[in-house]
C-alpha atoms as one frame of an Amber mdcrd trajectory, in Angstrom:
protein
  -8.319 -24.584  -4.183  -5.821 -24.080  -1.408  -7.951 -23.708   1.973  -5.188
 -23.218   4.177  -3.677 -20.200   2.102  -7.490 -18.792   1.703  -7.778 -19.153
   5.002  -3.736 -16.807   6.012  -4.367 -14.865   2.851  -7.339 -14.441   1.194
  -6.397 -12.058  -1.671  -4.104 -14.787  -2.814  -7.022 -17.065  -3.829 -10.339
 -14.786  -3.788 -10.239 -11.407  -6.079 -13.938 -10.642  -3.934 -15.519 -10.724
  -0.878 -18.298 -12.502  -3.365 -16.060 -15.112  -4.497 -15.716 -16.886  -0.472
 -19.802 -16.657  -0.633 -20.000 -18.782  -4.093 -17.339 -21.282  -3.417 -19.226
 -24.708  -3.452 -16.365 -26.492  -2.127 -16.372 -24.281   1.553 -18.415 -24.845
   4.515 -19.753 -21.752   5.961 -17.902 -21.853   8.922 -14.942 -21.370   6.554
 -16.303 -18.873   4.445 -16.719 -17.415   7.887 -13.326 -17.730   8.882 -11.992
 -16.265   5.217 -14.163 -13.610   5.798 -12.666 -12.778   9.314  -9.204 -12.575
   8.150  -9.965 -10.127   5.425 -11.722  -8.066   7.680  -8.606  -7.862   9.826
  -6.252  -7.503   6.602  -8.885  -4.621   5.643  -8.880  -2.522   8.958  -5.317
  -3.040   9.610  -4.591  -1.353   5.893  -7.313   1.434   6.869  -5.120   2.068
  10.204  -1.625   2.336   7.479  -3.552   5.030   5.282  -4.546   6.754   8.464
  -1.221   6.790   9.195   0.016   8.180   6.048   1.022   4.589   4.790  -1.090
   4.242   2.035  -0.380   1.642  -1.079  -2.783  -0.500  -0.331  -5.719  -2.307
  -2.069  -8.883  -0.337  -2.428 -10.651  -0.314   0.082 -13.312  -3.317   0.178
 -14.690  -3.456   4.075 -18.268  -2.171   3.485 -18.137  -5.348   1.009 -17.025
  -7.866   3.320 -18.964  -6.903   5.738 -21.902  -7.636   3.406 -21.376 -10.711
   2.396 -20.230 -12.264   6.453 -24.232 -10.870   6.821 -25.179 -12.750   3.851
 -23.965 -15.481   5.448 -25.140 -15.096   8.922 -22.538 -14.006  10.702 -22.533
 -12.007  13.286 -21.539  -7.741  12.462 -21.833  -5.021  14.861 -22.235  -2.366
  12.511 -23.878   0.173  14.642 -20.717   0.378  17.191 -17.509   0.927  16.006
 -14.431  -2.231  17.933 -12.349  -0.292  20.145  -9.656  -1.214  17.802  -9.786
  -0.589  14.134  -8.949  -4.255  13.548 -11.719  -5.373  15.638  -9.715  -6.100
  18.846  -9.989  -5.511  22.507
């Protein structure tokens, strides 16, 4: 498995938010930091459809979200970022 590309584009190696969690050969800070970019990729698609861009992947947030808490990570999911993609 290519880390580094996992790691810029996680799509291109994972077809689930699961898959990260199972990988044997992936600390969890890395799952962690897989995770984080999809989240970003995720939210910055749900800003396009809000914007009438749509063409995207289905939506799979509420899914990533569950497994970075699977894995410890911290989630606010009580208080929406001020920025859809998570930002300040």
């Amino acid at each position: 498995m290519d880390i580094e590309k996992a790691m810029l584009d996680p799509v291109s190696v994972f077809s689930c938010p699961d898959e990260v969690f199972d990988e044997p050969s992936l600390t969890p800070e890395q799952k962690i930091k897989i995770l984080r970019r999809w989240e970003y990729d995720a939210r910055e698609l749900e800003v396009a459809e809000e914007e009438n861009m749509a063409g995207g992947p289905p939506d799979i947030l509420d899914e990533i979200l569950r497994v970075l808490l699977r894995l410890d990570a911290e989630v606010d999911i009580a208080h929406s970022p001020p920025t859809k993609q998570g930002g300040e």
